[in-house]
N, C-alpha and C positions, 0 to 999 in steps of 0.2 A: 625628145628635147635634148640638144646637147648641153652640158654642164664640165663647169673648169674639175669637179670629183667627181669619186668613184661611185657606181650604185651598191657595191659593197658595205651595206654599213651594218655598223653593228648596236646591237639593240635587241628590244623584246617587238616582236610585230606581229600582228592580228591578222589569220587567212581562214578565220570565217566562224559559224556558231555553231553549239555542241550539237545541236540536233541536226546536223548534218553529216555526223560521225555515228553513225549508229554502230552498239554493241555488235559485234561480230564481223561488222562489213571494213571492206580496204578499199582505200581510193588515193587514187592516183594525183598528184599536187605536184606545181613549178613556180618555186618563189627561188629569186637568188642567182639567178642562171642555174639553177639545179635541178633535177625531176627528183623529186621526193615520194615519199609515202608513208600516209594516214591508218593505223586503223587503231579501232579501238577494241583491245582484247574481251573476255569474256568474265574479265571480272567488272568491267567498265572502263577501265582506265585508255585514257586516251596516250598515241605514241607515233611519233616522229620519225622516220629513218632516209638515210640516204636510199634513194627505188632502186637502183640496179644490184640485183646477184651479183657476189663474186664470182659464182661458181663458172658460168658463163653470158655473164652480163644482162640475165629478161628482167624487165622491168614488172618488178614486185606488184605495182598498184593495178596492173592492168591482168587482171585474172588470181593474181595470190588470194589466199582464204586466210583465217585465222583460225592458229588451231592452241587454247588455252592462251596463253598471255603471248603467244611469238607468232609470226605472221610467216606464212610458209610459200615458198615460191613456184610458177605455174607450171614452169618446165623440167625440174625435176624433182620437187618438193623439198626441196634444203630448207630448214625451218630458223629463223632468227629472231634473239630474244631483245627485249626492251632495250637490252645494256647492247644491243647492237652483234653482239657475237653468235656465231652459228653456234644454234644449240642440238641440230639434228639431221643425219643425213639417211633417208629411206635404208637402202641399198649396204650400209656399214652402219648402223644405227649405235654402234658402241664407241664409235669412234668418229665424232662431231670437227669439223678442223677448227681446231682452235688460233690457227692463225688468222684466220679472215674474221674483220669487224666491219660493218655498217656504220658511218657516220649515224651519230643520235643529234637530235634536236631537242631542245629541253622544251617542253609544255607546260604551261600554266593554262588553265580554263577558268573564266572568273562571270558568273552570273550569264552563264552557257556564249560568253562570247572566248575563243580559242585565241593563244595566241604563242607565238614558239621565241624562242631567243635564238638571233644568228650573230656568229663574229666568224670572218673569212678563217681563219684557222682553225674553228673550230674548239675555241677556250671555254670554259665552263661560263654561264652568267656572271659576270662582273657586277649586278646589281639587280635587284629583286625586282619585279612586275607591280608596279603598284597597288593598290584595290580601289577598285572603280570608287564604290559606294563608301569609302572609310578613308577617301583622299580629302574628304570636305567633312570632315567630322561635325560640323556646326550644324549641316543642315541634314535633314529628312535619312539615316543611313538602312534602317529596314527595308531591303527591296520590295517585303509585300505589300508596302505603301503605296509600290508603283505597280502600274501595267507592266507586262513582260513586252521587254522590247524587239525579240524575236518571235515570230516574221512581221507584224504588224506595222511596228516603225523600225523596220532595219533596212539597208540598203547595200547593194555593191553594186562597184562600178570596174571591169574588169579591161585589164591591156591598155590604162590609158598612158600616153609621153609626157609623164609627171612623175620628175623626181622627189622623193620624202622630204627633201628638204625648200622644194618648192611651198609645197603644202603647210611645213613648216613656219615660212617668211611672214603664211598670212595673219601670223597670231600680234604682233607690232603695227599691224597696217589698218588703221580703222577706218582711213578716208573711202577705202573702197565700199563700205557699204551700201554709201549714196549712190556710186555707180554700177558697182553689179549687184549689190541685192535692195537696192530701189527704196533703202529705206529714209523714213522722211524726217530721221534724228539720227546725226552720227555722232559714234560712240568716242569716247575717250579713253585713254589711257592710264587709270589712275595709281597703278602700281604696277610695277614689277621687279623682277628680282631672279636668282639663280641660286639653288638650292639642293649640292650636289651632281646628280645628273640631269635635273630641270631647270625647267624654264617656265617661270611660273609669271601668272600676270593676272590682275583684275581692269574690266572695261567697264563702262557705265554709259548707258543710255541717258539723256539730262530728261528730265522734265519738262517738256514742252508748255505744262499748263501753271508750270511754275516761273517766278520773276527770278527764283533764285539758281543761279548757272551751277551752282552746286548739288542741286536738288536731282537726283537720280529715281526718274521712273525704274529702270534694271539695271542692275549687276550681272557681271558674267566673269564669273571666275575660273582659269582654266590652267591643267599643269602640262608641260611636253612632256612628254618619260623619253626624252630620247627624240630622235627624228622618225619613231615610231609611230605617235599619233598625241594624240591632245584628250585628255579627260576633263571634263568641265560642267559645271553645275550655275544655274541660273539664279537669280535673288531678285524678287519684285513682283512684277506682272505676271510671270511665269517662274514657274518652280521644278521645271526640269532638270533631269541629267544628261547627258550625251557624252560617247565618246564617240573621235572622227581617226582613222587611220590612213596609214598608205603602205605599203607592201613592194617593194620590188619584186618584180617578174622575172625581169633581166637586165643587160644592160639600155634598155630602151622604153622600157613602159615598168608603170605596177599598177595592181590594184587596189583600191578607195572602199573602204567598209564605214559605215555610217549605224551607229543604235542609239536610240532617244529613250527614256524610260522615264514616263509620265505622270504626274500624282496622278492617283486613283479620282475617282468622283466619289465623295464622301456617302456610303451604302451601297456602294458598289464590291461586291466582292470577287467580280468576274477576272481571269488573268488577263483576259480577253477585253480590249478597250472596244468601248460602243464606235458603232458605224459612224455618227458624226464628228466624233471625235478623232476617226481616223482621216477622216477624210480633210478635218480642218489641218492636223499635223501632216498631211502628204503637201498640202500646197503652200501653208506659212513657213514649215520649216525643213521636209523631208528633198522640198526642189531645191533646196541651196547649194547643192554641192552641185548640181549642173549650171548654178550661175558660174559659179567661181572656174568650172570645165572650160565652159567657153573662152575664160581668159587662155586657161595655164596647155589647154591644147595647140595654141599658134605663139605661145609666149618663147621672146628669148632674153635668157639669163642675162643678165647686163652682173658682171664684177664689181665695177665702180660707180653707180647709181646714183645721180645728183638729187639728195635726198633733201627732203624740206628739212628746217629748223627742228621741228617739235619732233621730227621720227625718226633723225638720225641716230641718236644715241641709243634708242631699242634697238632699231632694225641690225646696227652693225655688234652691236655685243650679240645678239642671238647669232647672228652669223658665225662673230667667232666660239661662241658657245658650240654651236655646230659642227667643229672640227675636231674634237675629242671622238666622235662616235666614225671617224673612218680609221681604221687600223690598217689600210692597204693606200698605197696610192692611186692617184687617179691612173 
């Protein structure tokens, strides 16, 4: 997808869930146009670094080991610590170079979904990761209320030509329902607003069996942290949580992370949600994100969008809301 900005953006963004970082193991990750690498030391803690050796450039993720909190490299065991710096070299083992650093990536992990903060220079967080479950303080915040949302109801969807701030536009847009996700009440827009570095909004399903147009079957309240992804919680019919993300890759695709975390069924104490119930959350709500593919895969960016009445004034303040999170140019 070409786009008039950069995929450079800066923010806190989601590349995948904790149990797929296992205590001791390294893997190798490309978000950003950069090869990175994963691993989580042996105290548990999970860590980010730029993949390539100084020493002679082997990419850390593909055969490094971990050895105590520093991830050590395949070709000649140069070992590097959290804070990025070579903490150990075999061969001169008293004498570590302390000139050479590893880009670090800062990590937050929140209810085993992973997420790192990037800004192209490389500046500390400018603003804290939200908390899933404590963004909606009103409703349900104990997670052991819900089902665990990994791998059950979790999804990715990897390499697709969808920029974050694609992803972003569909949070102002409710007409699309009716056409790509086939619903047979479209939502409205009944608030929004901008709240530091969100983009915050509630939508409302009406009542279909009611006379009164006011009358909301469901609420869905959702916050952007960023063109990182969207946290939001449901009110009515359904009493879910979900966050949706998107991730750059590079500069031409990224990947879509999708977790739903479901009330429990009242005497259920399984983490584990029963078989029909996963099966009704795979087709009512886990397919949505391949409705909205089909659009944003052959979609092209229009700048000045002859917008209807009632959605111009969302769709273009998010837009420009939008522009605070690139710090490079296109």
């Amino acid at each position: 997808m070409k786009v008039p900005f950069t995929w450079k953006v800066t923010g806190w963004f989601m590349i995948g869930w904790s149990p797929e970082f296992p205590t001791g193991e390294v893997r190798p990750l490309r978000y950003f146009g950069e090869d990175l690498v994963a691993y989580r030391d042996e105290s548990g803690e999970l860590h980010v670094l730029e993949a390539h050796c100084k020493h002679l450039g082997a990419h850390i993720g593909h055969g490094g080991k971990v050895v105590g909190d520093c991830v050590e490299c395949p070709f000649h065991g140069w070992r590097w610590g959290p804070d990025g710096n070579n903490k150990f070299i075999p061969y001169q083992p008293d004498r570590p170079n302390r000139a050479l650093t590893l880009r670090v990536y800062p990590v937050r992990e929140q209810y085993e979904c992973v997420f790192v903060w990037h800004q192209p220079e490389g500046k500390e967080p400018q603003w804290d990761m939200p908390d899933i479950f404590y963004k909606f303080p009103q409703f349900e915040t104990d997670p052991a209320a819900y089902y665990r949302a990994y791998p059950e109801f979790s999804r990715r969807v990897e390499r697709e030509p969808v920029h974050p701030q694609i992803v972003a536009e569909n949070a102002p847009d409710s007409a699309h329902f009716q056409y790509v996700h086939h619903a047979t009440v479209t939502p409205r827009m009944l608030d929004w607003k901008i709240v530091d570095h969100e983009w915050q909004f509630v939508a409302g399903f009406p009542d279909a069996s009611s006379d009164d147009p006011d009358e909301m079957a469901l609420r869905f309240h959702s916050h952007l942290f960023g063109l990182g992804g969207a946290i939001s919680a449901f009110e009515g019919m359904q009493n879910h949580r979900l966050i949706f993300t998107c991730t750059p890759v590079d500069d031409e695709c990224s990947d879509l992370f999708y977790s739903i975390w479901w009330p429990r069924i009242p005497g259920d104490d399984s983490e584990v949600p029963p078989d029909a119930l996963r099966e009704r959350i795979e087709q009512q709500f886990l397919s949505t994100v391949w409705d909205d593919l089909e659009i944003w895969r052959y979609q092209r960016y229009v700048e000045r969008p002859p917008l209807a009445k009632q959605d111009a004034k969302p769709y273009m303040t998010l837009r420009k809301w939008a522009t605070q999170f690139y710090d490079v140019p296109a």
